[in-house]
mmCIF file of the N, C-alpha and C atoms, coordinates in Angstrom:
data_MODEL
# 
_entry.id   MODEL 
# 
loop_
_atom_site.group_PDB 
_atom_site.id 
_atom_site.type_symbol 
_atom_site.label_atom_id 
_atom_site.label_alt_id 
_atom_site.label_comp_id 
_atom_site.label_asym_id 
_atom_site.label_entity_id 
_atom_site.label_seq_id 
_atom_site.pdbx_PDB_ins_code 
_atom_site.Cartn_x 
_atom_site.Cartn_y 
_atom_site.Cartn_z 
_atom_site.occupancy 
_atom_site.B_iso_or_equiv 
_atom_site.pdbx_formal_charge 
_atom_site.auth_seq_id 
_atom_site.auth_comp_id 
_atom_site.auth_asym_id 
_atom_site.auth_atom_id 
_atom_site.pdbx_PDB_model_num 
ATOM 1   N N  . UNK A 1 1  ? 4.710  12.979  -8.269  1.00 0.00 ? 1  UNK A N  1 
ATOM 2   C CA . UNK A 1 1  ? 5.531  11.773  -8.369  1.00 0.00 ? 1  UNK A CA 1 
ATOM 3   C C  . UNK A 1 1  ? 6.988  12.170  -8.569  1.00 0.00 ? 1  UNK A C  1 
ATOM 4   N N  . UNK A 1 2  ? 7.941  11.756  -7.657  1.00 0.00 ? 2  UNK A N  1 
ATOM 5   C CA . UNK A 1 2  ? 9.215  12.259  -8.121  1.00 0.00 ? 2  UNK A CA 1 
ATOM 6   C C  . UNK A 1 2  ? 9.634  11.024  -8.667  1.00 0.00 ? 2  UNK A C  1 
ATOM 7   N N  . UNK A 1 3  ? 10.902 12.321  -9.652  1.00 0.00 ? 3  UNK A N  1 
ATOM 8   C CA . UNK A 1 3  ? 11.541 11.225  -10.628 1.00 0.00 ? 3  UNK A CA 1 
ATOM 9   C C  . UNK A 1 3  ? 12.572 10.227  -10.334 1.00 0.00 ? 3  UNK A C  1 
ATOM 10  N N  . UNK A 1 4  ? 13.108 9.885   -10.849 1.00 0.00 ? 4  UNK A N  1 
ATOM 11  C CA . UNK A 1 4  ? 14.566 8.946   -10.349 1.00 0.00 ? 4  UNK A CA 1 
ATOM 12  C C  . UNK A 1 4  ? 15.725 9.597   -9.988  1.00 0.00 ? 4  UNK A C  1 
ATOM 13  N N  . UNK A 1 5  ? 16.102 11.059  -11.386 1.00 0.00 ? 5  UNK A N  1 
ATOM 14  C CA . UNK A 1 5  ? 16.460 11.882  -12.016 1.00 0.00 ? 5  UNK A CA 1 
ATOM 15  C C  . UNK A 1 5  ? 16.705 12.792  -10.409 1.00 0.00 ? 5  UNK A C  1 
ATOM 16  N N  . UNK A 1 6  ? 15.656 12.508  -9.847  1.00 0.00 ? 6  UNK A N  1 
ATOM 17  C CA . UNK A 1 6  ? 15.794 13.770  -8.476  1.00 0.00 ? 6  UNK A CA 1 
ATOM 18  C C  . UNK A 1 6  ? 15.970 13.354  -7.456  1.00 0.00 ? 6  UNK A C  1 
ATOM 19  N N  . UNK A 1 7  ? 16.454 11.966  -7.130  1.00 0.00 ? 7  UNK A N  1 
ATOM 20  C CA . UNK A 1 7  ? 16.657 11.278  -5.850  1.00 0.00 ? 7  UNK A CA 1 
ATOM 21  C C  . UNK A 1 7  ? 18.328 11.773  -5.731  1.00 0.00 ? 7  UNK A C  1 
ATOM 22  N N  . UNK A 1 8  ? 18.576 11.889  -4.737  1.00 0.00 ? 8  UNK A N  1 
ATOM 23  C CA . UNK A 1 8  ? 20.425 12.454  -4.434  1.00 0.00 ? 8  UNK A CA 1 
ATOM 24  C C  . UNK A 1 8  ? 20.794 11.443  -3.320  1.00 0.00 ? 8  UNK A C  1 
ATOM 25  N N  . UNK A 1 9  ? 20.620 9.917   -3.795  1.00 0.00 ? 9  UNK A N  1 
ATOM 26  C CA . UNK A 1 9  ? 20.686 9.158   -3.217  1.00 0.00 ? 9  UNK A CA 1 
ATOM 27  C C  . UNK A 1 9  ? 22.126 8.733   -2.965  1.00 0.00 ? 9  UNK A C  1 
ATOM 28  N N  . UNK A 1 10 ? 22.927 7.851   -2.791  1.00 0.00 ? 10 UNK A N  1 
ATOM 29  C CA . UNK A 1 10 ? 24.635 7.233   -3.230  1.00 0.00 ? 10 UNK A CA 1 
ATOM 30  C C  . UNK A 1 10 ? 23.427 5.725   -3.812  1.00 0.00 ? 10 UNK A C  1 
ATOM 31  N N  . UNK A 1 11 ? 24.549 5.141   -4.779  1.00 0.00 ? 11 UNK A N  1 
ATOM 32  C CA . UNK A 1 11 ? 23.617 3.726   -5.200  1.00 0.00 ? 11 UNK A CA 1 
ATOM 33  C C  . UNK A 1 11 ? 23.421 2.858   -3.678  1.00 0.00 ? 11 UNK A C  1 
ATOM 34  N N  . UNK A 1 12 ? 24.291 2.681   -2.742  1.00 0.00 ? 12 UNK A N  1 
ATOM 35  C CA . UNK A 1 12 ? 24.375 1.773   -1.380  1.00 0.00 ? 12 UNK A CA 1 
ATOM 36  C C  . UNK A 1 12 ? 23.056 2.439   -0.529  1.00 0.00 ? 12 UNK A C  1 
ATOM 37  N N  . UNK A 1 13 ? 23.327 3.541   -0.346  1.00 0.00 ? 13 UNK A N  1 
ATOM 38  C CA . UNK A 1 13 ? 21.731 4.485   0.271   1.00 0.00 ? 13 UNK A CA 1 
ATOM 39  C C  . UNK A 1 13 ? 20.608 3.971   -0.709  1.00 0.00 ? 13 UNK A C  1 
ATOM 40  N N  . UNK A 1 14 ? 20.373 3.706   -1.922  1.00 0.00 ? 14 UNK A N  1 
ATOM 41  C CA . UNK A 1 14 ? 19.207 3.532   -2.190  1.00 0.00 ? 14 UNK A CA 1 
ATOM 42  C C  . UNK A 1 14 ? 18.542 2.520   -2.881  1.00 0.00 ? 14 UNK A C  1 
ATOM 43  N N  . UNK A 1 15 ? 19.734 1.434   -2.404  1.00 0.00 ? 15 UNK A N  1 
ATOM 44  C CA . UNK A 1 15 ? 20.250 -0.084  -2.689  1.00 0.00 ? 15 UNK A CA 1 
ATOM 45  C C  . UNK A 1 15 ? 19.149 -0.524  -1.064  1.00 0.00 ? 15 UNK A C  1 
ATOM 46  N N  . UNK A 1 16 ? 19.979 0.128   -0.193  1.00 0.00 ? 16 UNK A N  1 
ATOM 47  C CA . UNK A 1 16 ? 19.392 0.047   1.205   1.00 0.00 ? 16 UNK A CA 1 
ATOM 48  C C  . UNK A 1 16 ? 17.481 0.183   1.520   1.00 0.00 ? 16 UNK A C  1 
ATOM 49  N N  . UNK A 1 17 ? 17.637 1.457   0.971   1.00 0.00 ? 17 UNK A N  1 
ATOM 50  C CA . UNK A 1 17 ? 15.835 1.913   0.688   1.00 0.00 ? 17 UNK A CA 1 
ATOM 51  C C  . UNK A 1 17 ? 15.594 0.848   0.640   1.00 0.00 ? 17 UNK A C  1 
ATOM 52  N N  . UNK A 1 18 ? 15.830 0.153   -0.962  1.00 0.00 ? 18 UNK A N  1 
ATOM 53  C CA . UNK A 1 18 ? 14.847 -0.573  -1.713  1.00 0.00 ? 18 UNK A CA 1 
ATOM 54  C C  . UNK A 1 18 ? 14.688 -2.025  -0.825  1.00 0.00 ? 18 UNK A C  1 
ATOM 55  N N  . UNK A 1 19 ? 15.967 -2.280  -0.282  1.00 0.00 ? 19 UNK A N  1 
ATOM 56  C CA . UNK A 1 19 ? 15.743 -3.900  0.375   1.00 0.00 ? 19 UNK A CA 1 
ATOM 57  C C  . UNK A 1 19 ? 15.198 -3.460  1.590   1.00 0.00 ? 19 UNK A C  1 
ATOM 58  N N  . UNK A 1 20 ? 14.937 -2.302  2.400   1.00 0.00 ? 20 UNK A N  1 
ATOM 59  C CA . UNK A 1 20 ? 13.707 -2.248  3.565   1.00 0.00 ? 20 UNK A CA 1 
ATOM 60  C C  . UNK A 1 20 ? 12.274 -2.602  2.982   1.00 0.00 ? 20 UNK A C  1 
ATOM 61  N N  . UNK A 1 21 ? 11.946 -1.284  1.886   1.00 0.00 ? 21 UNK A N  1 
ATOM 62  C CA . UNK A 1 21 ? 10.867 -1.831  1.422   1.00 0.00 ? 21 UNK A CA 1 
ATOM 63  C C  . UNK A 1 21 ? 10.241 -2.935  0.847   1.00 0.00 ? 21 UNK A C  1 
ATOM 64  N N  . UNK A 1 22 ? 11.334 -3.655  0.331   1.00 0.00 ? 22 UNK A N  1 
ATOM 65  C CA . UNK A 1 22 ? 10.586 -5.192  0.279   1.00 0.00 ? 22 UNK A CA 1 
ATOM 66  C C  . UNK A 1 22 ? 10.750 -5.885  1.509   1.00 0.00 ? 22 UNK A C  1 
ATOM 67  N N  . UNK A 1 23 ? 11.680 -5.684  2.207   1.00 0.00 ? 23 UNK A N  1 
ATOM 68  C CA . UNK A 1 23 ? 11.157 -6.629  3.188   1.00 0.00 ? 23 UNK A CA 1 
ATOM 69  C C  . UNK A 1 23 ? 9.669  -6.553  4.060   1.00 0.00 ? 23 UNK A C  1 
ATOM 70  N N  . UNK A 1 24 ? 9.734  -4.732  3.970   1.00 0.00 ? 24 UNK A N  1 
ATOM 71  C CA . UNK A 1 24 ? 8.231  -4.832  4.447   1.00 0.00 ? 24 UNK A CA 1 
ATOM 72  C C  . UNK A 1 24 ? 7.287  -5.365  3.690   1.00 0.00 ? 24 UNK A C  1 
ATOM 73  N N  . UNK A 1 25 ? 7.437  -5.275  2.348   1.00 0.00 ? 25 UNK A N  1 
ATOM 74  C CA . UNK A 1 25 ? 6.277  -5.994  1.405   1.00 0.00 ? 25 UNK A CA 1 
ATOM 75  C C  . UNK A 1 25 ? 5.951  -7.647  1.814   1.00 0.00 ? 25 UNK A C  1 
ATOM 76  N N  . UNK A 1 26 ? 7.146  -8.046  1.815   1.00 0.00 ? 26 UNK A N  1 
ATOM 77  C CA . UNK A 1 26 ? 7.245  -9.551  2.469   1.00 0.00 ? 26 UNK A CA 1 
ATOM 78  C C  . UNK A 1 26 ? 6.742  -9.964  3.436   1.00 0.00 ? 26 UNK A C  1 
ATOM 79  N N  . UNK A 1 27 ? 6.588  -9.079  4.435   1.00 0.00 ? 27 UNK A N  1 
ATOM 80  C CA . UNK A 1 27 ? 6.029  -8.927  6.014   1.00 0.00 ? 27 UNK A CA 1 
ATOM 81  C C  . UNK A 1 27 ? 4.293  -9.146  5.713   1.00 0.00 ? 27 UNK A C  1 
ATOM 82  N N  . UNK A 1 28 ? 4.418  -7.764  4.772   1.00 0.00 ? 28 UNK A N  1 
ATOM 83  C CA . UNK A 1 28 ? 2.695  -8.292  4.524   1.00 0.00 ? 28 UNK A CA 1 
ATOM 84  C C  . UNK A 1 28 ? 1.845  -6.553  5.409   1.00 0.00 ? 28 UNK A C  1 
ATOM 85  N N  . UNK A 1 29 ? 3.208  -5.640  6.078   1.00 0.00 ? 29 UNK A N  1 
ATOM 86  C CA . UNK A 1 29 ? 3.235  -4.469  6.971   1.00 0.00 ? 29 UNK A CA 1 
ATOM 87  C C  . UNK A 1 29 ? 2.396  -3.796  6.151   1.00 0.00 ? 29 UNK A C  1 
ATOM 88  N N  . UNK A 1 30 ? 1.214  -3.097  6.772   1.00 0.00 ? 30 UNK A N  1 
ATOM 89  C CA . UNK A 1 30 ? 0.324  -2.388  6.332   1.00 0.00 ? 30 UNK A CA 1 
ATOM 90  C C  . UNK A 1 30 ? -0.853 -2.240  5.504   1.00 0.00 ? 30 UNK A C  1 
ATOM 91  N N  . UNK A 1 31 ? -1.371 -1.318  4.865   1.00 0.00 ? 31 UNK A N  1 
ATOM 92  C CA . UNK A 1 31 ? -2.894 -1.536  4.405   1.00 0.00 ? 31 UNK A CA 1 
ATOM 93  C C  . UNK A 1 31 ? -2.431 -1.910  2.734   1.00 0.00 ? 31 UNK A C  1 
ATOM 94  N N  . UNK A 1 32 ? -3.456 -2.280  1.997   1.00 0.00 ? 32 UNK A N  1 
ATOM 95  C CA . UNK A 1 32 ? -2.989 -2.502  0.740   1.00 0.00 ? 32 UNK A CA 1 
ATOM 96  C C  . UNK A 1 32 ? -2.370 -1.150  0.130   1.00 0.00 ? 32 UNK A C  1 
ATOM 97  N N  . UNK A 1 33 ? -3.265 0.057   0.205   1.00 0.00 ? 33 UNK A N  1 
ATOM 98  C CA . UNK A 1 33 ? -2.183 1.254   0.113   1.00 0.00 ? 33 UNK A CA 1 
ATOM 99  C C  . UNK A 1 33 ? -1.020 1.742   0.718   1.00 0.00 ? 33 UNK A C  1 
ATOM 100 N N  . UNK A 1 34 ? -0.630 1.799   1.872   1.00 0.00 ? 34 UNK A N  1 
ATOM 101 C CA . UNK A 1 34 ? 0.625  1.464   1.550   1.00 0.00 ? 34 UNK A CA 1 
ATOM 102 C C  . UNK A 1 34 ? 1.759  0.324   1.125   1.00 0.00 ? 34 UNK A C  1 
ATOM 103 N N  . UNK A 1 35 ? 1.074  -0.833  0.800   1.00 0.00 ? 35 UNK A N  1 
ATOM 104 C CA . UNK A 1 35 ? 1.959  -1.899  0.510   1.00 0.00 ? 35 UNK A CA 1 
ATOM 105 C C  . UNK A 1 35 ? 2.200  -1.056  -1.114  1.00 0.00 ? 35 UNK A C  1 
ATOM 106 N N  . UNK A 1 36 ? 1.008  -0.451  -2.364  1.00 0.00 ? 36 UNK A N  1 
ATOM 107 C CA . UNK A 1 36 ? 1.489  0.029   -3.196  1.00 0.00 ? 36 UNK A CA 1 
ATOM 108 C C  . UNK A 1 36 ? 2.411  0.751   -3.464  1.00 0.00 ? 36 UNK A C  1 
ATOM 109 N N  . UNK A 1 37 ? 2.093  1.974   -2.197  1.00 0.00 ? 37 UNK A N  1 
ATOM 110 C CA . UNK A 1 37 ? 2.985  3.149   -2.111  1.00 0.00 ? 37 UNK A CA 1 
ATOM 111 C C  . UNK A 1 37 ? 4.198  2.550   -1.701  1.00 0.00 ? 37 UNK A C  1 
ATOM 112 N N  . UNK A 1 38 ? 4.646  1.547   -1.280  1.00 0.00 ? 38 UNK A N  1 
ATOM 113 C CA . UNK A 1 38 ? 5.772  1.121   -0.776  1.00 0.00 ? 38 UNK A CA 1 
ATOM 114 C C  . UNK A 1 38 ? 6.431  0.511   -2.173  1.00 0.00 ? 38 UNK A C  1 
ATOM 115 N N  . UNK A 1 39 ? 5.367  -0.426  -2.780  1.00 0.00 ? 39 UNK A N  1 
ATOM 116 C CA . UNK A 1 39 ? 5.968  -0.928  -4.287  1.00 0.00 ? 39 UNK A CA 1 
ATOM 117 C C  . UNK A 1 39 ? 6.408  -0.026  -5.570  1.00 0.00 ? 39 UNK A C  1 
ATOM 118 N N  . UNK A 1 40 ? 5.312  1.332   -5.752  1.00 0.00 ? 40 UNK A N  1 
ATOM 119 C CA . UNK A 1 40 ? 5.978  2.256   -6.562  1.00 0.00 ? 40 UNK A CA 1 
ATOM 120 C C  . UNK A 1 40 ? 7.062  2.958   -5.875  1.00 0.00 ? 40 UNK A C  1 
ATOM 121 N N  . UNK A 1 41 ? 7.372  3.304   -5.022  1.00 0.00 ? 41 UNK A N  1 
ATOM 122 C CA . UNK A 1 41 ? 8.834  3.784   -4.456  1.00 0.00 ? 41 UNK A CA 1 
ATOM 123 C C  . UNK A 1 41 ? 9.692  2.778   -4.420  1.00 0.00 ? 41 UNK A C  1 
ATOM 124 N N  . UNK A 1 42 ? 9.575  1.597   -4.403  1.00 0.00 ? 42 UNK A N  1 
ATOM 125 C CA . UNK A 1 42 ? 10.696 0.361   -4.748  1.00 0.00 ? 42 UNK A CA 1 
ATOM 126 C C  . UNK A 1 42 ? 11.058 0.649   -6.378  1.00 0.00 ? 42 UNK A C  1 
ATOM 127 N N  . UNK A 1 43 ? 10.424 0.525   -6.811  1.00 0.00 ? 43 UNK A N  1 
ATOM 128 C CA . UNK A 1 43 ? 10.205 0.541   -8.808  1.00 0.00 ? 43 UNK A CA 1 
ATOM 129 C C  . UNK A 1 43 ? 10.559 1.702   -9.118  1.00 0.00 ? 43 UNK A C  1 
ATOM 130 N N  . UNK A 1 44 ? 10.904 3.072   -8.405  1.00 0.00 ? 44 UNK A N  1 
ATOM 131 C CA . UNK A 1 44 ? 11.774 4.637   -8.649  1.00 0.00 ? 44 UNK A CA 1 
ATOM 132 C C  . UNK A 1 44 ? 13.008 4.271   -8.173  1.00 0.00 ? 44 UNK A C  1 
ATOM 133 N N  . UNK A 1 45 ? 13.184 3.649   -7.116  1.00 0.00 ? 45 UNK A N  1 
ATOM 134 C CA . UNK A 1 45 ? 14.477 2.756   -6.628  1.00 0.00 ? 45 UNK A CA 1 
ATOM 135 C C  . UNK A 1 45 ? 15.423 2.000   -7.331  1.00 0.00 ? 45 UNK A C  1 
ATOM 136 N N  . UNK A 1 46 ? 14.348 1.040   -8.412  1.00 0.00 ? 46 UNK A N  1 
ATOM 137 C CA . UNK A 1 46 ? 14.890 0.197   -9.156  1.00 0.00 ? 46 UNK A CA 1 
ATOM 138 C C  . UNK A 1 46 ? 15.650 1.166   -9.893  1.00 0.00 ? 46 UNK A C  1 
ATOM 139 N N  . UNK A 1 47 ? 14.853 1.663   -10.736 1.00 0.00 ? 47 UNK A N  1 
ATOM 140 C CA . UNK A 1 47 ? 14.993 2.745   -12.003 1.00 0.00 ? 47 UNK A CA 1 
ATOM 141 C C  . UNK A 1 47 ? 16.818 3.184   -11.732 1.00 0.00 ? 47 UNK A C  1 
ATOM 142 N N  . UNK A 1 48 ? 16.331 3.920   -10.921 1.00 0.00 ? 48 UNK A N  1 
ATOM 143 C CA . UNK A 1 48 ? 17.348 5.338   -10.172 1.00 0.00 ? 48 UNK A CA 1 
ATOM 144 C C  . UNK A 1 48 ? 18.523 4.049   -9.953  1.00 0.00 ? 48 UNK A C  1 
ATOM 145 N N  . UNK A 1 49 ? 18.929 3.135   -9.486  1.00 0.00 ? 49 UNK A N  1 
ATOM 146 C CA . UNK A 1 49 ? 19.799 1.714   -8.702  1.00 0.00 ? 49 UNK A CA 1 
ATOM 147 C C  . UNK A 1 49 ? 20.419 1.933   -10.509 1.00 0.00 ? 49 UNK A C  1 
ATOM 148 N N  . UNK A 1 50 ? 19.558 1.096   -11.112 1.00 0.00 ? 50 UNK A N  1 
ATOM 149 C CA . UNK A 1 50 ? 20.163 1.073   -12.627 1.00 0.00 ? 50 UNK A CA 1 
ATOM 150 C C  . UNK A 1 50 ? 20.294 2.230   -13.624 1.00 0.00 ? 50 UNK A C  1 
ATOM 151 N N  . UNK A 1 51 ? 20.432 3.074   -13.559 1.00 0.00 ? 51 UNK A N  1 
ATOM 152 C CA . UNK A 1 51 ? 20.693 4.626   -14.049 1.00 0.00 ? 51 UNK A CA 1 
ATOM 153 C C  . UNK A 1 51 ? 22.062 4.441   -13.343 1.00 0.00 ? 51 UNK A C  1 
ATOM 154 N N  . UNK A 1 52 ? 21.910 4.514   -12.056 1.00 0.00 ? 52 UNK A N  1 
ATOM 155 C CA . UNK A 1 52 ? 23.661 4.929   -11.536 1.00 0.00 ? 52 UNK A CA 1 
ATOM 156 C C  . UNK A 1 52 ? 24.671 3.723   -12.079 1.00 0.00 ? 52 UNK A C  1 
ATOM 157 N N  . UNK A 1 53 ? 24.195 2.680   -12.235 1.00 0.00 ? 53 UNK A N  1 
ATOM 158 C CA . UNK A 1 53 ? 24.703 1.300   -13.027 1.00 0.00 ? 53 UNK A CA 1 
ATOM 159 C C  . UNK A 1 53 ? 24.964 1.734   -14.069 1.00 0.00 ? 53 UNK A C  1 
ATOM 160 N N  . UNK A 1 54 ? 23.903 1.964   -15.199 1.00 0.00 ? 54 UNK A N  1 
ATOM 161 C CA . UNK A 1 54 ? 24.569 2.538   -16.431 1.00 0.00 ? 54 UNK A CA 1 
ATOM 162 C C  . UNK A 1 54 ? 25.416 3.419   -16.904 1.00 0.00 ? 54 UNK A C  1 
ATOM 163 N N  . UNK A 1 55 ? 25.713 4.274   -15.674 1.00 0.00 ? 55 UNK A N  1 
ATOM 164 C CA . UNK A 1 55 ? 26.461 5.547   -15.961 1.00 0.00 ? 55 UNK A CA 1 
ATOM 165 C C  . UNK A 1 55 ? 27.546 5.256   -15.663 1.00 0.00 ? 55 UNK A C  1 
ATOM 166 N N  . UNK A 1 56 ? 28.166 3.977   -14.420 1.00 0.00 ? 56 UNK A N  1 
ATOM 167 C CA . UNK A 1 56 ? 29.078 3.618   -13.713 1.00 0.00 ? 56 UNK A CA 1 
ATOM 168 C C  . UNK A 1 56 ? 29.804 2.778   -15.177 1.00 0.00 ? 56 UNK A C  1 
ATOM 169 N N  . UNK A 1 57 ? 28.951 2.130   -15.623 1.00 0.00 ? 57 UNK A N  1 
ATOM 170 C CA . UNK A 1 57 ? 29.801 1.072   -16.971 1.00 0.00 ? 57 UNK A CA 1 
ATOM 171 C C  . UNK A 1 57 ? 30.096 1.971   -17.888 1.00 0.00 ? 57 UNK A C  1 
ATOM 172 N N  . UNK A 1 58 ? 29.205 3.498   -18.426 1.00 0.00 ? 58 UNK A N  1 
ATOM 173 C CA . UNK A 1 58 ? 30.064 4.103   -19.232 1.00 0.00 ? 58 UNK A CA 1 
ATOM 174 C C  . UNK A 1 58 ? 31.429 4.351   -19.366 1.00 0.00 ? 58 UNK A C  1 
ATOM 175 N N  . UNK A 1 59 ? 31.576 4.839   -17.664 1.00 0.00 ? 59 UNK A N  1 
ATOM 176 C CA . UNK A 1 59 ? 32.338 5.762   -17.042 1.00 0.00 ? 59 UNK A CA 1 
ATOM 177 C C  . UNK A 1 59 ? 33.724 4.854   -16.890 1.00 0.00 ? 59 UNK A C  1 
ATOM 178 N N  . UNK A 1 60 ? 33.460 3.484   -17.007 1.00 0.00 ? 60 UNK A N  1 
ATOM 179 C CA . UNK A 1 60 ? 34.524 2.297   -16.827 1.00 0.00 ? 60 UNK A CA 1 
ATOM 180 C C  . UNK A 1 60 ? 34.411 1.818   -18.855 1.00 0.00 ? 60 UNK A C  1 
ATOM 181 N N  . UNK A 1 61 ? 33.696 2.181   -19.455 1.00 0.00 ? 61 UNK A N  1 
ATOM 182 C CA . UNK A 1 61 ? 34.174 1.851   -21.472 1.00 0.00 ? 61 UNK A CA 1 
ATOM 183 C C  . UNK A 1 61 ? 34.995 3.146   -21.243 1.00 0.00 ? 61 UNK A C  1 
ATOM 184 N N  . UNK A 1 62 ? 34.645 4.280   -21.011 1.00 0.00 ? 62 UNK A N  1 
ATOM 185 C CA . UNK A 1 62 ? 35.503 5.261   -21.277 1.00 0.00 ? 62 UNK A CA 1 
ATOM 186 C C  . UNK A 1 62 ? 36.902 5.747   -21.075 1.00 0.00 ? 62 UNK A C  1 
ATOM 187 N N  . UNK A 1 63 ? 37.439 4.727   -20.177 1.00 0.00 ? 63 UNK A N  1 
ATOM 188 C CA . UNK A 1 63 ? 38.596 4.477   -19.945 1.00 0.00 ? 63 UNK A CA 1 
ATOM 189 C C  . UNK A 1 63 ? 39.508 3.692   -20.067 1.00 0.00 ? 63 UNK A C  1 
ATOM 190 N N  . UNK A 1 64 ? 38.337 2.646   -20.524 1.00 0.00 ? 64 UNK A N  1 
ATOM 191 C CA . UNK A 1 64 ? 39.122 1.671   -21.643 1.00 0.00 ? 64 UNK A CA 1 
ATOM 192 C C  . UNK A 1 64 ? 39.696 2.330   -23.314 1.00 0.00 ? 64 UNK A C  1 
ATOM 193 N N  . UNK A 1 65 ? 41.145 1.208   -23.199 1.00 0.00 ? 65 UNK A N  1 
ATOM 194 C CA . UNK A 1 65 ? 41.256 1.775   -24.845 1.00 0.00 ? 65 UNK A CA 1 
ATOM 195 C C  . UNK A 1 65 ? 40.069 1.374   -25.852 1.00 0.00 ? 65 UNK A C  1 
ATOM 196 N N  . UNK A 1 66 ? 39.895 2.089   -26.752 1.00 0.00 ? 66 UNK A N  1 
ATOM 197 C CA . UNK A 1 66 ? 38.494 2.119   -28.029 1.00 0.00 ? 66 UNK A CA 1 
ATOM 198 C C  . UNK A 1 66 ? 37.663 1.343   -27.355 1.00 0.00 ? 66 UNK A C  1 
ATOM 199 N N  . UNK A 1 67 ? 36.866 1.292   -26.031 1.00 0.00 ? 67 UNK A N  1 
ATOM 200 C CA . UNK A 1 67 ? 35.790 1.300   -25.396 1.00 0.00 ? 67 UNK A CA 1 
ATOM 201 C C  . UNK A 1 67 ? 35.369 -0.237  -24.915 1.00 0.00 ? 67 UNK A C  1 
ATOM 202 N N  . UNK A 1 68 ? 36.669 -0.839  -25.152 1.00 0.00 ? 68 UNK A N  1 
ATOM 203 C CA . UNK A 1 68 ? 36.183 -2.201  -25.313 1.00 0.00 ? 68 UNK A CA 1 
ATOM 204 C C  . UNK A 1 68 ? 35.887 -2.936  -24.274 1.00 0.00 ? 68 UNK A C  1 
ATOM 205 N N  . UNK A 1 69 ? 34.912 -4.170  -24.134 1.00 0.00 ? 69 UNK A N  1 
ATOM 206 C CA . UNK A 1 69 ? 35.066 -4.800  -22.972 1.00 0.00 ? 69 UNK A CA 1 
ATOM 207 C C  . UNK A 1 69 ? 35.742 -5.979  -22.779 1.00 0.00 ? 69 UNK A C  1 
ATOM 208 N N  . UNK A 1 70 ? 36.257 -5.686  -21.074 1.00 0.00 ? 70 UNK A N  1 
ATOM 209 C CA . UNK A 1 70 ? 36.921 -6.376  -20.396 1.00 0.00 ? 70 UNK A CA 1 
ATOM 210 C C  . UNK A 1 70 ? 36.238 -7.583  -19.453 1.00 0.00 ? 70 UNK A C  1 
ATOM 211 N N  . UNK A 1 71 ? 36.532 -9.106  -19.849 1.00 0.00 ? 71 UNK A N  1 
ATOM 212 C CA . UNK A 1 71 ? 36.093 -9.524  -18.949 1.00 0.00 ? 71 UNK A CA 1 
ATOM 213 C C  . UNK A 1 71 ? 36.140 -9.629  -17.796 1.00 0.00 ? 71 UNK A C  1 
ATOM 214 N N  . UNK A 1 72 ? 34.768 -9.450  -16.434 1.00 0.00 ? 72 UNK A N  1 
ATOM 215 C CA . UNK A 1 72 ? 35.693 -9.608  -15.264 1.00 0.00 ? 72 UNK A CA 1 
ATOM 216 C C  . UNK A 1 72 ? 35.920 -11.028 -14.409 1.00 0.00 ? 72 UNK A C  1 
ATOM 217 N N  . UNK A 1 73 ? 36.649 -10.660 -14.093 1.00 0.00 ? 73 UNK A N  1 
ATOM 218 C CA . UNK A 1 73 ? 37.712 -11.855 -13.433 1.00 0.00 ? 73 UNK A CA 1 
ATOM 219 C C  . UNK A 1 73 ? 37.726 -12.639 -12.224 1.00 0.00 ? 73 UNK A C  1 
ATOM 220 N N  . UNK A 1 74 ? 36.845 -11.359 -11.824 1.00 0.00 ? 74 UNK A N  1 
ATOM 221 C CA . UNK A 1 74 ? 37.134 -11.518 -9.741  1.00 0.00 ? 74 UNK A CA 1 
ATOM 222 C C  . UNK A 1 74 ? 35.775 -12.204 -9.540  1.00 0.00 ? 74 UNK A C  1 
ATOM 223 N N  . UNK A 1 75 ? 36.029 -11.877 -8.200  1.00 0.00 ? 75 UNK A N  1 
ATOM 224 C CA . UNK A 1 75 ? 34.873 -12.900 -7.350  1.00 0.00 ? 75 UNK A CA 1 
ATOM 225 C C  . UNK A 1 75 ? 33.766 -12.238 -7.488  1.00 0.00 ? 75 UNK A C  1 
ATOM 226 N N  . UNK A 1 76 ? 32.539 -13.034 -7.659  1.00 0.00 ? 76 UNK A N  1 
ATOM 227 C CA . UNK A 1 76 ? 31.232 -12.591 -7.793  1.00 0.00 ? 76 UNK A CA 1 
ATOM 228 C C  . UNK A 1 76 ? 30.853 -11.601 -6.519  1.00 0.00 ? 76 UNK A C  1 
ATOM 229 N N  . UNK A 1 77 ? 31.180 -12.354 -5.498  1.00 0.00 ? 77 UNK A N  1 
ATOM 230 C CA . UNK A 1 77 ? 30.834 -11.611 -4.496  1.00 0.00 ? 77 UNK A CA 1 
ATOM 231 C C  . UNK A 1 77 ? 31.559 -10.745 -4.047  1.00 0.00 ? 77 UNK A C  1 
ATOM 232 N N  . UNK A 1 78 ? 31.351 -8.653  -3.907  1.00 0.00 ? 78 UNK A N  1 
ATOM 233 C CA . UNK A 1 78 ? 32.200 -8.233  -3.851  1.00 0.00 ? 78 UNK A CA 1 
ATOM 234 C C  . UNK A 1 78 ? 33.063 -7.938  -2.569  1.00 0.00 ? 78 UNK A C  1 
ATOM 235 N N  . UNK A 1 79 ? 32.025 -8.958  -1.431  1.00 0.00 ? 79 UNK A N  1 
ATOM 236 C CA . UNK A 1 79 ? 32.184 -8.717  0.041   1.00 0.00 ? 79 UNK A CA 1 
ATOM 237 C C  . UNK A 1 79 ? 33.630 -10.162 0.549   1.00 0.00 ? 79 UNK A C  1 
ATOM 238 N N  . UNK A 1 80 ? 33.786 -10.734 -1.088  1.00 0.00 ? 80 UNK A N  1 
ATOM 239 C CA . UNK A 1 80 ? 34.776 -11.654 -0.662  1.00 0.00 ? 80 UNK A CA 1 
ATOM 240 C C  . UNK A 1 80 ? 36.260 -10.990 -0.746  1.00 0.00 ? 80 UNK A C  1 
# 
């Protein structure tokens, strides 16, 4: 089973993964084993997606003065 820890993904590469594999889940594509094998590699996806999240908000307290947070401001959507 690989870990999250060992994927050398970018978060957008494995942002990408994860929304193929559900869409195939959605489809209904394949035998019940691979619909699993498709769901535990979504759920290492998840993991690994929010790991690079958590490290990204450190990495943005840490450059704040005394760590504080900032509300944000902008548009929800970041494609606006």
């Amino acid at each position: 089973m690989t870990q999250t820890s060992d994927l050398s993904l970018t978060f957008e590469e494995a942002l990408a993964q994860l929304q193929t594999l559900v869409e195939a889940l959605e489809r209904g594509d394949g035998s019940l084993e691979e619909s699993l094998a498709r769901y535990e590699q979504g759920m290492k996806l998840v993991a690994y997606c929010n790991d690079l999240l958590d490290k990204a908000e450190l990495r943005v307290r840490e450059l704040l003065p005394n760590g504080e947070e900032v509300p944000f401001t902008g548009p929800m959507d970041s494609r606006s």
